[in-house]
C-alpha positions in Angstrom: 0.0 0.0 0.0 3.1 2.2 0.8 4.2 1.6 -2.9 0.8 2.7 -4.0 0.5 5.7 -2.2 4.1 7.1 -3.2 2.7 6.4 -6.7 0.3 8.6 -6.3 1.6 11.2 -5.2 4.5 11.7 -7.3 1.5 11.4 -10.3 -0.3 13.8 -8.5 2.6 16.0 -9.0 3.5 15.2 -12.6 0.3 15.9 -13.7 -0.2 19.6 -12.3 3.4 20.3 -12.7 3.3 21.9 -16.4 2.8 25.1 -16.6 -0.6 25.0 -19.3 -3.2 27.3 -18.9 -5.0 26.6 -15.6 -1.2 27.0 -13.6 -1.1 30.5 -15.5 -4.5 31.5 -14.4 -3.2 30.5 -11.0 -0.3 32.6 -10.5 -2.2 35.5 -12.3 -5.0 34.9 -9.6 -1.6 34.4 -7.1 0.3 37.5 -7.9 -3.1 40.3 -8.7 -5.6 39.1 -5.9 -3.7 36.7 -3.7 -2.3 33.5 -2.6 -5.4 31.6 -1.5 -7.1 32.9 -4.6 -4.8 31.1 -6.8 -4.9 28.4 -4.7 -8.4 27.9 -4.9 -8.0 27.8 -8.5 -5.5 25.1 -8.5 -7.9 23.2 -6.1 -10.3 23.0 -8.8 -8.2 21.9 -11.0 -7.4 18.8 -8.2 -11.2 17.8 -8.5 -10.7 17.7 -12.1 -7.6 15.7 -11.9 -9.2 13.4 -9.5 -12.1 12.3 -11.3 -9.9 11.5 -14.7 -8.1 9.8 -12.5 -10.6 7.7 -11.0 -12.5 7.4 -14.5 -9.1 6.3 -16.2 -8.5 3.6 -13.2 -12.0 2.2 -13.9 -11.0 1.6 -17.4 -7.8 -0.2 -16.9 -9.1 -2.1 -14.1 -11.6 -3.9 -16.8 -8.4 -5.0 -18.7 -6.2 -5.7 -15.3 -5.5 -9.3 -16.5 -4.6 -7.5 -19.7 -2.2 -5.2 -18.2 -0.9 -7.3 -15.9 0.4 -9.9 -19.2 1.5 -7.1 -21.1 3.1 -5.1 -18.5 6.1 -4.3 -20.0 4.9 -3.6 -23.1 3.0 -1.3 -21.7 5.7 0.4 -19.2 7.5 0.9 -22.8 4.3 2.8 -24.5 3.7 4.8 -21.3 6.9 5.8 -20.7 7.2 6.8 -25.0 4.1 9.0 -24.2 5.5 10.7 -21.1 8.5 11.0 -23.4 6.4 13.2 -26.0 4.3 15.2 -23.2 7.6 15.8 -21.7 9.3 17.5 -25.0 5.9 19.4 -25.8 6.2 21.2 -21.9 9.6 21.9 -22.6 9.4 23.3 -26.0 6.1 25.2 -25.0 6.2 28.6 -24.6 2.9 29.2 -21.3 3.7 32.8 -21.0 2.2 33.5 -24.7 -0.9 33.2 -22.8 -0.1 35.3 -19.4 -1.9 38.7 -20.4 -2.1 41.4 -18.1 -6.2 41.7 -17.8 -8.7 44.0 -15.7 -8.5 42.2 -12.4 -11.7 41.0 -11.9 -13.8 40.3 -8.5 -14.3 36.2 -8.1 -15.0 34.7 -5.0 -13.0 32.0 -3.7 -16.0 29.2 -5.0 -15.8 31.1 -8.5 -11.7 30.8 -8.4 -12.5 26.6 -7.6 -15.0 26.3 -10.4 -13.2 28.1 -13.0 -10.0 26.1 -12.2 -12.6 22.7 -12.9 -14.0 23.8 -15.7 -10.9 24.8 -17.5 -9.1 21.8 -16.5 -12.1 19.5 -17.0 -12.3 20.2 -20.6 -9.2 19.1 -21.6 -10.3 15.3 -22.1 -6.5 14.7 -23.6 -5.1 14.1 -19.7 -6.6 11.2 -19.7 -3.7 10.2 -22.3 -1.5 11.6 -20.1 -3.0 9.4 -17.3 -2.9 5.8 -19.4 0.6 7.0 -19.8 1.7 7.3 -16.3 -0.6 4.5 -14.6 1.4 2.5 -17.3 5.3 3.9 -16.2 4.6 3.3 -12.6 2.4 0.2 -12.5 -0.4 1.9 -10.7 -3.4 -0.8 -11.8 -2.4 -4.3 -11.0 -5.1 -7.6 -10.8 -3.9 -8.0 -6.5 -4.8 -3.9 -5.7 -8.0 -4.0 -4.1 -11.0 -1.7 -5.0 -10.1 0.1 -1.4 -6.3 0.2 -2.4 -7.3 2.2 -5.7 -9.4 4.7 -3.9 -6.6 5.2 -1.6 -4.2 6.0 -4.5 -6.5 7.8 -6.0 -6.6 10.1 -2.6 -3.4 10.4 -3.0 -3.0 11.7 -6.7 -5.4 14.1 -5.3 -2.9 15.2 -2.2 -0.3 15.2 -4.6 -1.7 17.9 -6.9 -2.7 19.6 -3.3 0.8 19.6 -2.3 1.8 21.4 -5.5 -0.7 23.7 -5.7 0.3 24.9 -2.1 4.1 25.1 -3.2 3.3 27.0 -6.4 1.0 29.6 -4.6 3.3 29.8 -2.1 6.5 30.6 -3.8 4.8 32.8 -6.3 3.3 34.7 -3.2 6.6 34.9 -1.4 9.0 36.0 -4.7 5.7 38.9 -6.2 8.7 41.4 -6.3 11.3 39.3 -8.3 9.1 36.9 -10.5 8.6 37.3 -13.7 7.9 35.4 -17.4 11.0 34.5 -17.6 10.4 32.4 -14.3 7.3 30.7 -15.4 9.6 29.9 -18.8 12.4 28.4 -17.0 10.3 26.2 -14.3 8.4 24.4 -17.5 11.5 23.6 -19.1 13.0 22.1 -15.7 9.6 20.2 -15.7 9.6 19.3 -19.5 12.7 17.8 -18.7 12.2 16.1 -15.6 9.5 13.8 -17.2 11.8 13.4 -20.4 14.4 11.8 -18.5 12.0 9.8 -16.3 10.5 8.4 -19.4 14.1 7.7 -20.3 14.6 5.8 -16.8 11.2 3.7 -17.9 12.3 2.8 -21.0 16.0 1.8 -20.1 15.4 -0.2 -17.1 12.8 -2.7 -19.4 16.2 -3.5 -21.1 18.3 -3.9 -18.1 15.5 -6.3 -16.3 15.3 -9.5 -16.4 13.5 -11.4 -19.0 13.4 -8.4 -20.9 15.1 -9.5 -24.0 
């Protein structure tokens, strides 16, 4: 169960991480109306993430026995599709979109609801999911139905966690961040999941059986 929850966490991370467009609504939200604001918005973004989540490990737990015979097969194909997610947030420019805009007066529930609807409409992370569930093992035939929930939880606290960082860090550096910042932090994350879809990739040679 350990090895489950440090799954999901560390997905729970990698899939808020990028800087698309609901982590630049954030630190706009972050840096003209305040921490919690942008937080609010990235929490919204967590329910999204949750339910993909939980609708993606429905899916592959139909085809567990499937999975579980074709494992690495399928570690190689998820780890080729973090590979290409990883050189698209590096090569991707998210400050085109950061446009200074009249600062508008949203509540706190209107932050949390944009931040799910925006992030709830891109249907594509569910790619993104298949990809990682894939690299890390995360639906397997012996993981109970209250095992899954649990990891699921903790994709959840994962994108908590780096929700709370972000907002944090962009609330504590206003004075000295800039696009430049936002530019370099997706290229350090763009390359991050390229090399761990390196590491996926390489160790299916190195194991053994793996012809």
């Amino acid at each position: 169960m350990l090895g489950l929850i440090g799954k999901g966490l560390i997905i729970g991370v990698l899939v808020s991480a990028p800087m698309g467009p609901v982590g630049m609504l954030c630190i706009q939200r972050t840096l003209s109306k305040g921490r919690w604001h942008g937080f609010a918005t990235g929490m919204g973004a967590t329910l999204s993430d949750v339910i993909y989540a939980a609708i993606t490990c429905l899916g592959m737990g139909f085809v567990a026995n499937f999975v579980e015979a074709n494992q690495s097969l399928l570690q190689f194909f998820g780890s080729i599709v973090l590979g290409i997610f990883g050189c698209y947030v590096y090569k991707n420019n998210p400050t085109k979109s950061l446009k200074k805009q009249r600062d508008t007066k949203l509540s706190f529930t209107q932050d949390f609801i944009t931040g799910f609807l925006l992030t709830f409409s891109n249907l594509l992370i569910v790619l993104l999911y298949i990809g990682l569930f894939a690299r890390f093992g995360f639906v397997l035939p012996e993981y109970t139905v209250g095992k899954m929930i649990g990891g699921v939880v903790c994709i959840g606290i994962g994108a908590t966690f780096w929700w709370f960082f972000v907002t944090y860090v962009v609330s504590k550096m206003r004075k000295w961040f800039n696009v430049r910042g936002i530019w370099v932090l997706n290229r350090v994350v763009g390359s991050a999941v390229v090399l761990l879809a390196l590491v996926g990739v390489l160790s299916l040679f190195f194991s053994p059986g793996i012809v």
